[in-house]
C-alpha positions in Angstrom: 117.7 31.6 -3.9 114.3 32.4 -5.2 112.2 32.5 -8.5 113.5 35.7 -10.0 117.2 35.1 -9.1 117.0 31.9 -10.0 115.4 32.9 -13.8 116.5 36.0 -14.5 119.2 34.8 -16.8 117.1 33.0 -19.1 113.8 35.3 -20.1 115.0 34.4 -23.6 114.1 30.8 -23.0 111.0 30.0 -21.5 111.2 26.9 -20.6 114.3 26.8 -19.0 113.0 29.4 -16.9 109.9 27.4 -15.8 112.9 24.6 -14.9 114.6 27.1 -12.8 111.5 27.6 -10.9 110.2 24.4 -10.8 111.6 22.8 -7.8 109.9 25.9 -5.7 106.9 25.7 -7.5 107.2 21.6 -6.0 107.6 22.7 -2.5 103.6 24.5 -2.5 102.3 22.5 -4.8 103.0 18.6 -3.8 105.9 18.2 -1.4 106.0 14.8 -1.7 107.7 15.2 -5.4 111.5 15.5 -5.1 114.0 16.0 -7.9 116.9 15.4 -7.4 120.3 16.1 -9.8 121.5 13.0 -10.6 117.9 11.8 -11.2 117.4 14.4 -13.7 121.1 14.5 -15.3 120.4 10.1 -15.6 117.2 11.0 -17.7 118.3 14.0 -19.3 121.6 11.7 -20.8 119.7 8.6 -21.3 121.1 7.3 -24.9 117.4 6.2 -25.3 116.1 9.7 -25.0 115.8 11.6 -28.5 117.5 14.7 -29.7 113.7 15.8 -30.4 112.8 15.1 -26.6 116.3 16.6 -24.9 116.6 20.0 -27.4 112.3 20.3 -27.0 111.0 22.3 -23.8 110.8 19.0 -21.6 114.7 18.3 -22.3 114.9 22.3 -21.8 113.2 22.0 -18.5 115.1 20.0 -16.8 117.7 21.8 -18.1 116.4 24.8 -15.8 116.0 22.3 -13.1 119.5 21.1 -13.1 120.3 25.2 -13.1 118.1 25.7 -10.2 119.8 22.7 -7.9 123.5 23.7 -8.6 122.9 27.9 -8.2 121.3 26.6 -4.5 124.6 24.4 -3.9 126.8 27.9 -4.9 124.3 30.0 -3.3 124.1 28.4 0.2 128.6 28.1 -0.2 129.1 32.0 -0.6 130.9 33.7 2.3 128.1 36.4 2.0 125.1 33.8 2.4 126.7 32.6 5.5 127.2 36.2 6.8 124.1 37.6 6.0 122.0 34.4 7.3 123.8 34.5 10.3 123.4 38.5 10.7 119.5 38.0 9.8 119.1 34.8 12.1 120.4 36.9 15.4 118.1 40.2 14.1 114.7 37.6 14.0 115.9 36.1 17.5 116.0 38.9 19.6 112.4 40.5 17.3 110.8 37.5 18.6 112.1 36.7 21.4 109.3 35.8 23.2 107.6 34.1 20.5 107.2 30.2 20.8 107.0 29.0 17.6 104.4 26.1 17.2 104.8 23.3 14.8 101.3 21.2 13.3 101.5 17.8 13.5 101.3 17.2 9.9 104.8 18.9 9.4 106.5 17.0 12.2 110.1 18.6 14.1 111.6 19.4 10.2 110.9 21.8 7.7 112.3 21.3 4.5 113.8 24.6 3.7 115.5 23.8 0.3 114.5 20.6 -2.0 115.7 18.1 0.3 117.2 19.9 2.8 115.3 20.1 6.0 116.2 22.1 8.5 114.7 20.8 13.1 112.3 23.6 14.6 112.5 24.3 17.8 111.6 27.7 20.0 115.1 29.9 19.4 117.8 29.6 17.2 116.5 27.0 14.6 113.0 28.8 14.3 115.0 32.0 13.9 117.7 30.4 11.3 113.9 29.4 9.6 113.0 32.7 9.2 116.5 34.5 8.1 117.6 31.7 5.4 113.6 32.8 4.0 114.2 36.4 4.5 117.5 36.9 2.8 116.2 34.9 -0.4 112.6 36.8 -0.8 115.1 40.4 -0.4 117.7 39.4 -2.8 114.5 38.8 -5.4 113.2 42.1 -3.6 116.5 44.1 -4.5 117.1 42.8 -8.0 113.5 43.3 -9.1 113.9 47.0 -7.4 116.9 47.6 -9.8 115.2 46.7 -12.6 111.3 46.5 -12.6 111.0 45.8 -16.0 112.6 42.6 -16.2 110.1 41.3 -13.6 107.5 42.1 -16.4 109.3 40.1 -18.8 109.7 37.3 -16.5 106.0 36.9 -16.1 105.5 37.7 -20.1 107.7 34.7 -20.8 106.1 32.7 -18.2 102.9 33.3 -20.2 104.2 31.5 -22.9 104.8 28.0 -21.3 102.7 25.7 -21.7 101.9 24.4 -17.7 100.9 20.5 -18.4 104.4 20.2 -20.5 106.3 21.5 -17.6 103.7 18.9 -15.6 105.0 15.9 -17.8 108.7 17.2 -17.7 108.4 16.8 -14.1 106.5 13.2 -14.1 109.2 11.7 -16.4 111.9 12.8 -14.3 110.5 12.3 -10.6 110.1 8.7 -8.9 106.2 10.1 -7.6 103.8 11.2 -10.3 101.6 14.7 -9.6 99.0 16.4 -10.9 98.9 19.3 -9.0 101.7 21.1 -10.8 100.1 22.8 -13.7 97.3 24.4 -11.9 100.0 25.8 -9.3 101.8 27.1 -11.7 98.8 29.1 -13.9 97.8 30.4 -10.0 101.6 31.5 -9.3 101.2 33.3 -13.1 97.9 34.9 -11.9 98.7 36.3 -8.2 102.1 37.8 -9.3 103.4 37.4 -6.0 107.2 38.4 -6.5 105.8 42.6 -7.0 104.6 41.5 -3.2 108.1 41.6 -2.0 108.8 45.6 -2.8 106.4 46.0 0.0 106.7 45.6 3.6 103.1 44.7 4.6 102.9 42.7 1.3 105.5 40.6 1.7 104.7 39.8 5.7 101.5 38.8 4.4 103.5 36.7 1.6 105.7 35.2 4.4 102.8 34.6 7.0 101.4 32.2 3.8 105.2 30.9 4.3 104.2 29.9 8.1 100.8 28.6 7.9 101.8 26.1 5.0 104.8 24.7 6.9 102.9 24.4 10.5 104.4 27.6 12.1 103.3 30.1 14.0 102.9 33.7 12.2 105.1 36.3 12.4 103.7 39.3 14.9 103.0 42.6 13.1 106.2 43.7 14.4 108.1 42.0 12.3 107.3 45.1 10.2 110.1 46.9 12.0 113.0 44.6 11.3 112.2 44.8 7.0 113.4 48.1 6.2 117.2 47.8 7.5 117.0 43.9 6.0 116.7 45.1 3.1 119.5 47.9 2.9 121.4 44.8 4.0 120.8 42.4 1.9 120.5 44.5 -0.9 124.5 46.2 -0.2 126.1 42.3 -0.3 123.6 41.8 -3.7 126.6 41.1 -5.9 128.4 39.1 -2.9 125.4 36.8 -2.7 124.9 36.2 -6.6 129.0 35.3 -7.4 129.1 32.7 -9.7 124.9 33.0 -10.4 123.4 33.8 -13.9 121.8 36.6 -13.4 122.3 39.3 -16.2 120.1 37.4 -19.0 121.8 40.1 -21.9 125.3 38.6 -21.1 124.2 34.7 -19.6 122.6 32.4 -21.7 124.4 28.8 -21.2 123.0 26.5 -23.7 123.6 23.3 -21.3 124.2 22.8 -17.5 
């Protein structure tokens, strides 16, 4: 999943919603910080932690965190995801047949696709799988900000109203690495708007070509272009498949705890 399906449920609670981004927001802005469930569920119950602290927007963001993590573990377990990937994976292999994918040496053989889950690159199938798990998140964003436009300008008028250094120091008390490179990634991801990027083919290759050249792969040639328009009639018919069991109607879903 990515950041609008993963916050669209909770636009009535800004800070939650910065948590359900959060781990994303990680992954460009200092890959080296991880947070993982039970490291966030051990601080979030610590008896030493006060009510003040776990009701306040640090408690509520790693509330959000702990909502991003286990909509990824349904997500990634849906008989659509699994269909779709596949279907995706076979229509990038045979696009780019003949295009070696190179990998930097500062990325090494893995890419970590997911917060902790890396996936080997190599020419073919795995380079492929790469860009189809990528693709069939940014489109399901792409389809449900479609539906709805409006809601995509709520989700960056709530994300206006978070404070960037508390989300920052949620993060640092619930990590084993300390960053500093969160906040200012977050108040550029509020500035670019990137998610209206997706509604548009040349737009989001460039937004996926950003994808390549921070992970150590090779771009993806400008015919790519041809494989976007029938992806996303495709991605957009299994919509409700994909999102069983996901928050994602923010009128109807507002869980007060994970």
């Amino acid at each position: 999943m990515n950041y609008f399906a993963h916050g669209v449920a909770f636009l009535d609670r800004p800070y939650v919603l910065a948590g359900t981004a959060t781990p994303d927001w990680l992954m460009v802005a200092d890959r080296q910080v991880r947070l993982r469930a039970r490291h966030v569920e051990a601080w979030l119950n610590h008896p030493d932690l006060s009510q003040t602290i776990r009701q306040g927007p640090i408690g509520q963001t790693a509330q959000g965190v702990l909502q991003h993590l286990a909509d990824d573990q349904r997500f990634h377990h849906t008989a659509a995801f699994v269909q779709l990937s596949l279907h995706l994976n076979q229509q990038v292999a045979e696009l780019l047949d003949h295009h070696e994918p190179t990998v930097s040496g500062k990325v090494g053989p893995s890419v970590e696709i997911e917060n902790g889950k890396t996936l080997s690159v190599s020419p073919g199938s795995s380079y492929s799988a790469f860009i189809g798990h990528l693709l069939l998140e940014v489109l399901l964003d792409a389809a449900m900000i479609e539906e709805d436009p409006a809601r995509l300008e709520e989700y960056y008028r709530v994300l206006e109203k978070v404070d960037v250094l508390i989300v920052q120091e949620a993060v640092n008390r619930m990590a084993a690495r300390t960053t500093q490179r969160l906040a200012p990634m977050i108040s550029e991801f509020r500035r670019l708007r990137i998610l209206w990027d997706y509604l548009e083919d040349r737009k989001l290759l460039f937004r996926l070509n950003q994808v390549m050249r921070r992970v150590g792969l090779a771009e993806l040639p400008e015919a790519f272009l041809d494989l976007l328009p029938q992806a996303r009639r495709q991605v957009a018919s299994r919509k409700q498949a994909l999102l069983a069991g996901i928050p994602a109607d923010f009128a109807s879903s507002r869980p007060e705890t994970i």
